[in-house]
C-alpha positions as CSV (number, residue, x, y, z in Angstrom):
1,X,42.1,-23.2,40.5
2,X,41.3,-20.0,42.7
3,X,43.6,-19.1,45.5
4,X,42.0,-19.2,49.3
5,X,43.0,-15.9,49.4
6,X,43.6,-13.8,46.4
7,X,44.1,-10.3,48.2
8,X,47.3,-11.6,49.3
9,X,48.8,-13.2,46.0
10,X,51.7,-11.3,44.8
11,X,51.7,-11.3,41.1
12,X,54.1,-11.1,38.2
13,X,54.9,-7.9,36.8
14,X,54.3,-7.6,32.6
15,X,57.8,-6.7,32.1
16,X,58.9,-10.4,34.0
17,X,56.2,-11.8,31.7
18,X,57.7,-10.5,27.9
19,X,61.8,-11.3,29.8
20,X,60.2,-14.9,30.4
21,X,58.4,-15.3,26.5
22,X,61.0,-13.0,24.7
23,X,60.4,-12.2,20.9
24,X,59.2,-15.9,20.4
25,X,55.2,-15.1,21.4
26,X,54.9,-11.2,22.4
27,X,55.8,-8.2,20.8
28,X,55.5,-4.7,22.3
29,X,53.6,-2.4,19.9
30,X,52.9,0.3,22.2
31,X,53.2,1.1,26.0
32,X,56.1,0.7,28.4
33,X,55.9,-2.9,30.0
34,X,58.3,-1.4,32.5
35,X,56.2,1.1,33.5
36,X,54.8,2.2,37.1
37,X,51.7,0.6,35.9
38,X,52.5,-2.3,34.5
39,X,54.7,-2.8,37.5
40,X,51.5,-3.9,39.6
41,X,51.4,-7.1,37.8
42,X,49.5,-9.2,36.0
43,X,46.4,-10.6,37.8
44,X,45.1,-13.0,35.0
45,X,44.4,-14.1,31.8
46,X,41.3,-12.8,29.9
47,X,39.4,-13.7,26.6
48,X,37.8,-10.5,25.3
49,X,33.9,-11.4,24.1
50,X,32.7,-8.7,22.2
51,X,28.8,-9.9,22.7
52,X,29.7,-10.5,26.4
53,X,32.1,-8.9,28.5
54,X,33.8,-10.0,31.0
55,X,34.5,-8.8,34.6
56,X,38.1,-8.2,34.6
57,X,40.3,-9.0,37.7
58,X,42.5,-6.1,38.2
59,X,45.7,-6.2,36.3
60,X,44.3,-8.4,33.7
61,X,45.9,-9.2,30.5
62,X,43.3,-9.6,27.8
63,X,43.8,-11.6,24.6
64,X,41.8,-9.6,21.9
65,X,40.6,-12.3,19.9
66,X,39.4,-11.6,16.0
67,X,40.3,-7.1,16.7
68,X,42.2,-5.9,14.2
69,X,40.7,-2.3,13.6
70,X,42.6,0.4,15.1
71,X,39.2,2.2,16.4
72,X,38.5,-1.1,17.8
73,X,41.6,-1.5,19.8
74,X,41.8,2.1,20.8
75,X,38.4,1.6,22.8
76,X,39.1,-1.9,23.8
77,X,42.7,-0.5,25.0
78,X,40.7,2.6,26.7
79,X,37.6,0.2,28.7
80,X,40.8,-1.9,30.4
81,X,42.8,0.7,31.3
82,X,39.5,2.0,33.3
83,X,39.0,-1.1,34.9
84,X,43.0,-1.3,36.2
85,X,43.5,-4.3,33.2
86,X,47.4,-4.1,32.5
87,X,47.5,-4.9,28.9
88,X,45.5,-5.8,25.6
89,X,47.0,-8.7,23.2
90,X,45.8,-8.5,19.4
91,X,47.0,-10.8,16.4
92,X,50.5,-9.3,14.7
93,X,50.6,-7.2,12.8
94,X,48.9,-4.2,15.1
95,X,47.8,-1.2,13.6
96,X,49.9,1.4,16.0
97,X,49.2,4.5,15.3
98,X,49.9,8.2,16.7
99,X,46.3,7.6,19.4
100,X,47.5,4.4,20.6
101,X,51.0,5.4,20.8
102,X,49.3,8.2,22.7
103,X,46.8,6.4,24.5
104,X,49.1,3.1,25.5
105,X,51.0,6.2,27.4
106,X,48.6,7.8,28.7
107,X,47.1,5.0,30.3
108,X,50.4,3.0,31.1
109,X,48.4,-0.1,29.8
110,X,50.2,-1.8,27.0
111,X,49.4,-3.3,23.6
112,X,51.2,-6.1,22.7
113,X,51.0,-8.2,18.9
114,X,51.0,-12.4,19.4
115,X,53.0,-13.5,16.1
116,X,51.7,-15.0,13.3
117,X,51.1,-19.2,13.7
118,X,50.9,-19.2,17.2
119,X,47.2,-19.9,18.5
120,X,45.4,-18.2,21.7
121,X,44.9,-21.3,23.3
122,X,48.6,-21.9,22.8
123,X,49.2,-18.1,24.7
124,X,46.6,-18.5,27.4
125,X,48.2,-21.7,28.6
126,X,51.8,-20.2,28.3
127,X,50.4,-17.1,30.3
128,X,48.9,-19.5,32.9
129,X,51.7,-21.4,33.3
130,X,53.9,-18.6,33.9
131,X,51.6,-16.8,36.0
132,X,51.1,-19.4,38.4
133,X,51.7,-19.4,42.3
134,X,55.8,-21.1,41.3
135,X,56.4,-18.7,39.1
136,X,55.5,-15.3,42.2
137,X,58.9,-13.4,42.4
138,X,58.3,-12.8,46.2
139,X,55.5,-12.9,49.3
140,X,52.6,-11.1,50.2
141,X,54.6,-9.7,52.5
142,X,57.4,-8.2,50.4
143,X,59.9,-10.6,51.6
144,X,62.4,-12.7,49.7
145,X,61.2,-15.6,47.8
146,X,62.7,-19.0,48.7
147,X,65.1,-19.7,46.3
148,X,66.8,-22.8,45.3
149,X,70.2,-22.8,43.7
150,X,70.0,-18.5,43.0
151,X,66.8,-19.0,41.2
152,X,63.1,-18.4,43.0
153,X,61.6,-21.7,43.7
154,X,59.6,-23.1,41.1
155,X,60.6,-20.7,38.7
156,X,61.2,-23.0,36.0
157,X,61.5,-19.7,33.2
158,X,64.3,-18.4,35.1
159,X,66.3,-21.5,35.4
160,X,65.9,-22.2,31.3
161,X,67.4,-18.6,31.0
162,X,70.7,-19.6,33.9
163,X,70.9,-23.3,32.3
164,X,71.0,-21.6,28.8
165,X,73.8,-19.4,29.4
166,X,76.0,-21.7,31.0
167,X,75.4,-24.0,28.1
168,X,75.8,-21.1,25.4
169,X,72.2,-22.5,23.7
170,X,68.3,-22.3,23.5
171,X,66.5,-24.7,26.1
172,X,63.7,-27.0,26.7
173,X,62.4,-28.3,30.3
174,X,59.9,-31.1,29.5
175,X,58.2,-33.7,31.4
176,X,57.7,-37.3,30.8
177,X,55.4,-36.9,28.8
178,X,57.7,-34.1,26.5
179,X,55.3,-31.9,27.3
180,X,56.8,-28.2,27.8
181,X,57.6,-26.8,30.9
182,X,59.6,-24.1,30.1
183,X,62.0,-22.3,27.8
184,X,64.9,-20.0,27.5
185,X,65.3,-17.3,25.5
186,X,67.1,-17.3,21.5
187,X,64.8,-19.7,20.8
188,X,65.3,-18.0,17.4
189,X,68.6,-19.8,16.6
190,X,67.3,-23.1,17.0
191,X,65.9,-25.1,14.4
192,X,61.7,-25.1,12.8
193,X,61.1,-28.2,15.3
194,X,62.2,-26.3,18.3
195,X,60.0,-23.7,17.0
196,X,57.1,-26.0,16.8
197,X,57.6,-27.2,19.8
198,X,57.5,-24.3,21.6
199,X,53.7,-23.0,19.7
200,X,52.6,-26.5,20.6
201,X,53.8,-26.7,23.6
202,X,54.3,-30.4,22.9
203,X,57.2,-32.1,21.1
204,X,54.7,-33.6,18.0
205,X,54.4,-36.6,17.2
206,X,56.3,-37.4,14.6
207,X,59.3,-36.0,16.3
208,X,58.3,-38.6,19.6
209,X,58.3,-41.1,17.2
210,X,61.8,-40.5,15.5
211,X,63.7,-39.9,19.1
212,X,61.8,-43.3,20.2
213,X,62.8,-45.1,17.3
214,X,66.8,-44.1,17.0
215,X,66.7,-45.0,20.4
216,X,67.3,-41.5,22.4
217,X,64.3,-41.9,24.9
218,X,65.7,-45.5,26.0
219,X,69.6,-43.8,26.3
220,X,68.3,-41.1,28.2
221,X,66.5,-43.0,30.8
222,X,69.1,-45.5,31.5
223,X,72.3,-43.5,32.2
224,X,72.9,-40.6,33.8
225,X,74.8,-38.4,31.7
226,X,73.6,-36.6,29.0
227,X,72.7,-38.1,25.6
228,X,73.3,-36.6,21.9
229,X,71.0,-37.2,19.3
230,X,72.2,-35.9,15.6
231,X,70.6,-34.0,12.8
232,X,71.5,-37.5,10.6
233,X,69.6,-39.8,13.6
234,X,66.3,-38.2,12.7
235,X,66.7,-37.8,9.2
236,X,64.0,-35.1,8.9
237,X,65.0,-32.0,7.3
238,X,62.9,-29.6,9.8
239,X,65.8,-30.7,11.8
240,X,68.7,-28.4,11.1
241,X,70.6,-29.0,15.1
242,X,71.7,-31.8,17.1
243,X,69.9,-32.0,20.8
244,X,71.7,-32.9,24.0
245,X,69.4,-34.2,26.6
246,X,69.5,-35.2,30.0
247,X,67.5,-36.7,32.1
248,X,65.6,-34.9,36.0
249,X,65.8,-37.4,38.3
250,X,64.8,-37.4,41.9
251,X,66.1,-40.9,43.3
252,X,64.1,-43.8,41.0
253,X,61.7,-41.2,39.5
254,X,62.0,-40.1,36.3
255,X,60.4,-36.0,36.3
256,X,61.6,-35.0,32.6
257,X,64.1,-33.5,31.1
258,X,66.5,-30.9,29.8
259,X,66.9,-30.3,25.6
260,X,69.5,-28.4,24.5
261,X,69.8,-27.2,20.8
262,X,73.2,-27.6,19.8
263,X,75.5,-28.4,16.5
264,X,77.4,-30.8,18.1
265,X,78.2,-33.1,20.9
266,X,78.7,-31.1,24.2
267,X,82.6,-31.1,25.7
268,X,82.9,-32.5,29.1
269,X,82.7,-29.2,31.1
270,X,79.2,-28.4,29.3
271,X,78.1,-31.9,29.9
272,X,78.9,-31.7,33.6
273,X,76.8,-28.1,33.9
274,X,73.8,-29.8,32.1
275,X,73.9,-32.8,34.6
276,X,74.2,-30.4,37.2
277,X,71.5,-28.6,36.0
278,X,69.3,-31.4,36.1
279,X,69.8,-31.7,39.3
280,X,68.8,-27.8,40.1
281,X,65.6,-28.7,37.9
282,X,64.9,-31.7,39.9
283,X,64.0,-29.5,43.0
284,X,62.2,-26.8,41.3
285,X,59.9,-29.8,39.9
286,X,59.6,-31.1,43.7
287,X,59.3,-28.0,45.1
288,X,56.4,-27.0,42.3
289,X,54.5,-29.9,43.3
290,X,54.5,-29.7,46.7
291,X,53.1,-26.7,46.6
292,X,50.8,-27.4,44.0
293,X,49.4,-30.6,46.4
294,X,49.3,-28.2,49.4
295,X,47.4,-25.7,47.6
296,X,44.5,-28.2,45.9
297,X,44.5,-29.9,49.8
298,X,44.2,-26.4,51.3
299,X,41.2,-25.3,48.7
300,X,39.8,-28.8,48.3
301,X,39.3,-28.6,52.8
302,X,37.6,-25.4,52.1
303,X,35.2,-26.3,49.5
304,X,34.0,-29.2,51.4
305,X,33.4,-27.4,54.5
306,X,31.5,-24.7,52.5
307,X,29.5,-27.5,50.5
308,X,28.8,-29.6,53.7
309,X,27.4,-26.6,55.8
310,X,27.4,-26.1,59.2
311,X,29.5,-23.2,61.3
312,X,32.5,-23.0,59.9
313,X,31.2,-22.8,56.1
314,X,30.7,-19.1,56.5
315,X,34.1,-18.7,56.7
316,X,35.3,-20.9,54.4
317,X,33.6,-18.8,51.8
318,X,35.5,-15.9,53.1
319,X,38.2,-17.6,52.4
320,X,37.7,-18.6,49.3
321,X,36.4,-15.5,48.7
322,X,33.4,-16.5,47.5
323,X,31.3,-14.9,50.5
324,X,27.7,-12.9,50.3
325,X,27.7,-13.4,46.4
326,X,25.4,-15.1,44.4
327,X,27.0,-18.7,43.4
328,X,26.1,-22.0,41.4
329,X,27.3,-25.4,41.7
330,X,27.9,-28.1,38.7
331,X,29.6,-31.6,39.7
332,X,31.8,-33.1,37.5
333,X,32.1,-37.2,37.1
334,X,33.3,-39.4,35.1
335,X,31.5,-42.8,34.0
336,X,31.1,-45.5,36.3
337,X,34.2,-47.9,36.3
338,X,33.6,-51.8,34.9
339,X,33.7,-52.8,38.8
340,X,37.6,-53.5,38.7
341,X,39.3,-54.1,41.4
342,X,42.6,-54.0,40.7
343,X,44.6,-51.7,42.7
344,X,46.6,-50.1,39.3
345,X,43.0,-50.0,37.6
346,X,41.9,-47.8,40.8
347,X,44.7,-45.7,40.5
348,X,44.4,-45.0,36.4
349,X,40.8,-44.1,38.0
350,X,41.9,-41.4,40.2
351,X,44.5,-39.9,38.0
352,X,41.7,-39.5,35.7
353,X,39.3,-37.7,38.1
354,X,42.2,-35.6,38.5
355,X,43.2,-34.7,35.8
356,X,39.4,-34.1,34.5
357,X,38.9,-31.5,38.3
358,X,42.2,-29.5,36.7
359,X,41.0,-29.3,33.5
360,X,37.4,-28.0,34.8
361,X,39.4,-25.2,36.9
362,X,41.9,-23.9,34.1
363,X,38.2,-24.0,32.1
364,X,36.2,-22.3,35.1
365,X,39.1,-19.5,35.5
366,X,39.3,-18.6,31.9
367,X,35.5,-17.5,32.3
368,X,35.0,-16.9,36.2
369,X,38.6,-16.1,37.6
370,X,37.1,-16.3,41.0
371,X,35.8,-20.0,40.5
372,X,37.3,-22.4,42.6
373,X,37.3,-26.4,41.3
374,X,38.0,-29.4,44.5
375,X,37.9,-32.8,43.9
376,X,35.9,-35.1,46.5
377,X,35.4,-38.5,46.9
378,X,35.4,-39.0,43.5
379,X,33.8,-36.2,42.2
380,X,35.0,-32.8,41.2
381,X,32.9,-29.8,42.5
382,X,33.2,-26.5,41.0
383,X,31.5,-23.0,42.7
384,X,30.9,-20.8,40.6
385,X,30.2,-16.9,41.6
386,X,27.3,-15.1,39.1
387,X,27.0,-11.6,38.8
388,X,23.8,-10.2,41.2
389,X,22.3,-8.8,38.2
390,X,22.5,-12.0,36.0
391,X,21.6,-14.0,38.9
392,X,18.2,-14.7,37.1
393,X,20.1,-16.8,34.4
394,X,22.8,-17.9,36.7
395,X,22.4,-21.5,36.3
396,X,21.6,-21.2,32.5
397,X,24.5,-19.9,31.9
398,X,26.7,-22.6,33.9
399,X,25.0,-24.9,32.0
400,X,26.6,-23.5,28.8
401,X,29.6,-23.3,30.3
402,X,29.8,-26.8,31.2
403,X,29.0,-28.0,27.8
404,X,31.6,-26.2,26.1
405,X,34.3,-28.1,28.8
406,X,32.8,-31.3,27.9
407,X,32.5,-30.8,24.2
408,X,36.1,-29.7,24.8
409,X,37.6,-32.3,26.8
410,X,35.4,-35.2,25.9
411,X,37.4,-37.3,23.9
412,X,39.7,-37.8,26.8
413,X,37.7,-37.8,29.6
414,X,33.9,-38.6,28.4
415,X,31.8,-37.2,31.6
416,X,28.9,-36.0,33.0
417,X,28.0,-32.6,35.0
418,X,25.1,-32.1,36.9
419,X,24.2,-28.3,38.0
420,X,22.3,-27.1,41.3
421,X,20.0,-24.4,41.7
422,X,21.5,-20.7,42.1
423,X,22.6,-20.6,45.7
424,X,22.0,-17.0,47.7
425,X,23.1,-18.0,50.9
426,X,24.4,-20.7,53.2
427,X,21.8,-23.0,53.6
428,X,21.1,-23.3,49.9
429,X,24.4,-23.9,48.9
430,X,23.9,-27.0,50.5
431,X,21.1,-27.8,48.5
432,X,22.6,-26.9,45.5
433,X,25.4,-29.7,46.4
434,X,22.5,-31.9,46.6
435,X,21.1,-30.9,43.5
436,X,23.8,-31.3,41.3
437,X,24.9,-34.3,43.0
438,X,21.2,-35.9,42.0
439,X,21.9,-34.5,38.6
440,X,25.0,-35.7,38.2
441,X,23.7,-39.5,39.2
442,X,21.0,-39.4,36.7
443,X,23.3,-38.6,33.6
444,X,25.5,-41.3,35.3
445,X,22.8,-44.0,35.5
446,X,21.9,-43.3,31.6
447,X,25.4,-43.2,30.7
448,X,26.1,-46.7,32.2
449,X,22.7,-48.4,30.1
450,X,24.9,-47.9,26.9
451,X,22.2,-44.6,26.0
452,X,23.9,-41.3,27.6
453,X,21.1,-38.8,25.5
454,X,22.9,-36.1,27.5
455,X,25.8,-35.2,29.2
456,X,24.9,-31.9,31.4
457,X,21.6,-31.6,33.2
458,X,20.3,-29.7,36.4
459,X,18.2,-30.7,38.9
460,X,14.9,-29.6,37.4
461,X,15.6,-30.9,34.3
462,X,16.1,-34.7,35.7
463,X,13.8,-34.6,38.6
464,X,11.2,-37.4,37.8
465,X,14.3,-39.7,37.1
466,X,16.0,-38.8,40.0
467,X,12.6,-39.6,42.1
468,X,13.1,-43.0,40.2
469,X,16.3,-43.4,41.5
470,X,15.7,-42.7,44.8
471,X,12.7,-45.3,44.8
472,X,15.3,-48.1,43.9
473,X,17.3,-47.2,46.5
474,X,14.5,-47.1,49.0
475,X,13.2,-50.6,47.2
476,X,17.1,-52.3,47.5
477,X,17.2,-51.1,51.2
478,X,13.9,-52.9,52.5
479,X,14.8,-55.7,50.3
480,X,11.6,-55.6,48.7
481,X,11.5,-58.3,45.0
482,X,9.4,-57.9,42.4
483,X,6.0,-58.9,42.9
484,X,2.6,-58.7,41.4
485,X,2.3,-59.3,37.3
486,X,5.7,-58.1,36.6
487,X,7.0,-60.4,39.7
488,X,5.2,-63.6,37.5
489,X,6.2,-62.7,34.4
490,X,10.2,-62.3,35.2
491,X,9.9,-65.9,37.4
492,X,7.8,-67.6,34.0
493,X,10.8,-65.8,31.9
494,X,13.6,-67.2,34.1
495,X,11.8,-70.5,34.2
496,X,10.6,-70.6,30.2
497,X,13.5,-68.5,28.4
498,X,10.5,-66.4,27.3
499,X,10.4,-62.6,26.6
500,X,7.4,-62.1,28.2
501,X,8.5,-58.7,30.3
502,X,10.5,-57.4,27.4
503,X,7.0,-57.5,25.2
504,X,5.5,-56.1,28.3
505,X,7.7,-53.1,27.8
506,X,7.9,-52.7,24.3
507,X,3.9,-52.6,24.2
508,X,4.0,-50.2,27.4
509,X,6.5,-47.5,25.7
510,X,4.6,-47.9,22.2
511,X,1.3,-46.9,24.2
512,X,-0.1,-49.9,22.5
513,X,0.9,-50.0,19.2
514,X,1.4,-53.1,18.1
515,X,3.2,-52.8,14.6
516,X,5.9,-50.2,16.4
517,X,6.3,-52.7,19.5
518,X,6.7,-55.3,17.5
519,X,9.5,-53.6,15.2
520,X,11.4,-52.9,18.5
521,X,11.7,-56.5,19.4
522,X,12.0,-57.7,15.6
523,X,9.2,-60.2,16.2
524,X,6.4,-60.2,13.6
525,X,3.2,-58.4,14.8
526,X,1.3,-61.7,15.0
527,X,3.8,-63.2,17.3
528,X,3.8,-60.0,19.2
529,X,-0.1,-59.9,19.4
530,X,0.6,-64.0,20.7
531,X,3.1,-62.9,23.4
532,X,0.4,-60.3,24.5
533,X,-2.7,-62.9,25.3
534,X,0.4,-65.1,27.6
535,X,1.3,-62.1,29.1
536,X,-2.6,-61.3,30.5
537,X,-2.7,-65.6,30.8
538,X,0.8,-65.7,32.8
539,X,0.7,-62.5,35.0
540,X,-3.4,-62.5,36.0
541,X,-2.9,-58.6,34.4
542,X,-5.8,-56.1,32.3
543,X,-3.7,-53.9,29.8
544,X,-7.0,-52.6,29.7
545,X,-6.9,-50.9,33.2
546,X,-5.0,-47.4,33.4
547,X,-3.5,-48.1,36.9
548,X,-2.3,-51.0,35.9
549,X,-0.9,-49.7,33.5
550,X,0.9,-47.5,35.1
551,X,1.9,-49.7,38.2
552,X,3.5,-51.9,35.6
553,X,5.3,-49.0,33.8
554,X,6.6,-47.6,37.4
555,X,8.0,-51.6,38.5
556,X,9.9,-51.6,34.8
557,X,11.4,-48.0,35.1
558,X,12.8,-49.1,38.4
559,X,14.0,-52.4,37.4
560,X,15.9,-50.7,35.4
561,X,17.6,-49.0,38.0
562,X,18.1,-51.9,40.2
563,X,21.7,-52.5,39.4
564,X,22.9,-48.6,40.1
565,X,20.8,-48.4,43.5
566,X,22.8,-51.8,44.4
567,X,25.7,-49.7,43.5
């Protein structure tokens, strides 16, 4: 998610970056890291697209995906030095020679290699993580940053580092979920799953399933003290050192917890420092999500007041820094719930929406690092700024975005994203909100009949089922029933247990042909052709006569909707 205001973010220099990921990721090949100009910092995370550059925030690090030449890199390294990048990362081993040596100095941009096994989605969400608004060393202002315990707040690399010397061993922060926070350094001393762990970002599976079933998970939550779980308890040979854990704990909650890589059982002393650690951890964690809430309730206020209009949306785009550019709206939302009304089910609901708005901004600032992502009354609204001289495929090309995040992310969260028209100013920005949030209903209403033929959509692409839409709304709001043929042909089917209007339809969408409409509704085409002559019997209609027709087709396409303008 985009800061309000990005001038005054104060960034993380690339020397803090390598300190923070040691040997375990990065290598420096050429360059000083240390430098005056790397000393700026490091103002995002870039994918390099060969067959579509992107515009590079200053004091981007760009992740070289697939370059390997020497020629290659030597350009690559040469076009982000010119536009202020800080550093270019290829795949290990790099292919330094005398003109990058020479050019990496020059330039004062550096060239680092990303080892062998580890994957760039594994580095960008490292980088991310440790580039984020806990991990700033100090304010806009130059001051101090707030510290908690001699470590800056939220700072969660730093404190593996302080809770790794005091223990004498490599270090883990996870969360509940053992996913990883953070890690010390000398991860090279512990064992292959620590190693694993680290690329993955993840404990796997298999090791969750181990620690769950020898019991560690259940010790660690219910004392307070640390726990130690042998090489022998998990019996797998990848597992060469014993791990001392402890639980973060602020009052009742349970936020993670501290690993420790260790051949044996800590001594008291070691045991205390690891408990007090937790402790130290505990407020970083706090600390880091207070500010994280602050910040999404911060840019979520802004986005709405620049979606919604009015005076102050003018200056919300400033703020955003979004102002006088060319911008596009999507909407992201998820499936209609099953109507439950249980307060947990609600809440699963919520933390789902959630969790789908921050996966659509980490997506959003990979490509657009100016994008900013809110979510609002259950959707999630993303702005997107396009380039003045792409403006013409602006829209086109948000589309493609947004199908790549839900081809991505849709076997967690399966949902839909409608896109507006390209917005130039104020009052269309507005209108894009409305566009996309008609989009986004349309895909919705599909996705709820069991037959979602698409997942993203824009405006003009849905518009004639959006009109529909908006016709069963009008139609549930005056209270209006069905009436005319269709009105006598549901009460004779209600009355009967005929499938009078269902033959209606089938016939309708078949544009008459009987042996197709009659395979749709797995009736023989006689019996079909029998269910015709009671339709024009029962409901007084001609089949013959185009605008009835039609008037029939238009009463069936909103029935249809019925139940979602109820909604």
């Amino acid at each position: 998610m985009a800061s309000p205001s990005p001038p005054s973010r104060p960034r993380a220099g690339l020397g803090r970056v390598l300190d923070r990921l040691g040997t375990t990721l990065l290598d420096v090949a050429a360059g000083d890291p240390h430098g005056p100009a790397a000393a700026h910092g490091v103002g995002g995370v870039v994918i390099h697209d060969p067959c579509d550059e992107p515009v590079l925030p200053p004091g981007a690090l760009v992740l070289a995906v697939g370059v390997d030449d020497a020629a290659e890199i030597a350009a690559l390294l040469r076009r982000v030095a010119d536009q202020g990048g800080a550093g270019v990362v290829v795949r290990a081993p790099v292919p330094v020679d005398d003109r990058l040596t020479a050019l990496a100095a020059d330039t004062g941009t550096v060239l680092l290699g990303l080892t062998r096994g580890a994957s760039w989605n594994q580095l960008a969400a490292l980088l991310r993580a440790l580039l984020g608004e806990g991990d700033v060393g100090a304010d806009a202002a130059g001051a101090e940053p707030e510290s908690l315990g001699g470590v800056p707040a939220g700072d969660l690399f730093a404190l593996a580092n302080a809770v790794s010397a005091l223990l004498d061993a490599p270090i883990t922060i996870e969360d509940r979920s053992s996913h990883l926070l953070a890690f010390s350094g000398r991860q090279d001393e512990a064992d292959e799953s620590r190693i694993e762990t680290i690329l993955g970002r993840q404990v796997p599976d298999r090791y969750m399933r181990r620690l769950e079933e020898c019991g560690a998970f259940r010790r660690l939550y219910a004392q307070d003290g640390p726990v130690f779980v042998s090489p022998d308890d998990l019996g797998m040979p990848e597992v060469s050192l014993g791990r001392a854990a402890v639980a973060v704990r602020a009052g009742d909650e349970i936020l993670g917890s501290i690993w420790a890589a260790v051949p044996g059982a800590l001594s008291p002393a070691r045991a205390q420092s690891l408990v007090d650690a937790a402790k130290l951890v505990a407020l970083h964690l706090l600390r880091m999500r207070a500010g994280a809430d602050v910040e999404r309730r911060l840019v979520a206020d802004l986005v709405a007041t620049a979606l919604e209009g009015g005076p102050d949306a003018g200056n919300a785009l400033a703020r955003l820094g979004l102002a006088d550019r060319p911008l596009v709206v999507l909407a992201l939302g998820l499936p209609e719930g099953d109507g439950e009304p249980e307060t947990l089910a609600l809440a699963r609901r919520e933390t789902e929406r959630q969790r789908a708005a921050d996966a659509l901004a980490v997506h959003l600032s990979a490509l657009h690092p100016d994008a900013v992502v809110a979510a609002l009354r259950g959707v999630a609204y993303g702005i997107v700024p396009v380039p003045r001289d792409e403006a013409g495929a602006g829209e086109e090309r948000v589309v493609a975005i947004a199908a790549g995040f839900l081809q991505r992310t849709s076997a967690r969260s399966p949902g839909f994203i409608g896109v507006g028209r390209l917005a130039t100013d104020i009052t269309t920005l507005t209108r894009a909100r409305d566009d996309a949030d008609r989009a986004l209903r349309v895909l919705r209403s599909a996705g709820s009949s069991g037959t979602p033929s698409r997942r993203v959509a824009r405006a003009a692409d849905v518009q004639v089922e959006s009109l529909l839409l908006r016709l069963a709304d009008l139609d549930a709001a005056e209270g209006h029933e069905p009436a005319g043929p269709v009105g006598e042909l549901l009460a004779y089917d209600a009355a009967h247990r005929t499938h009078l209007v269902k033959t209606l339809r089938a016939w309708l969408d078949a544009f008459g042909d009987v042996n197709v409409a009659s395979s749709a509704v797995h009736v023989h085409p006689n019996t079909f052709r029998y269910r015709l002559r009671r339709i024009v019997e029962v409901g007084h209609i001609d089949l013959d006569d185009a605008d009835t027709r039609f008037a029939a087709m238009l009463q069936l396409r909103l029935l249809g909707h019925t139940g979602d303008a109820a909604r």
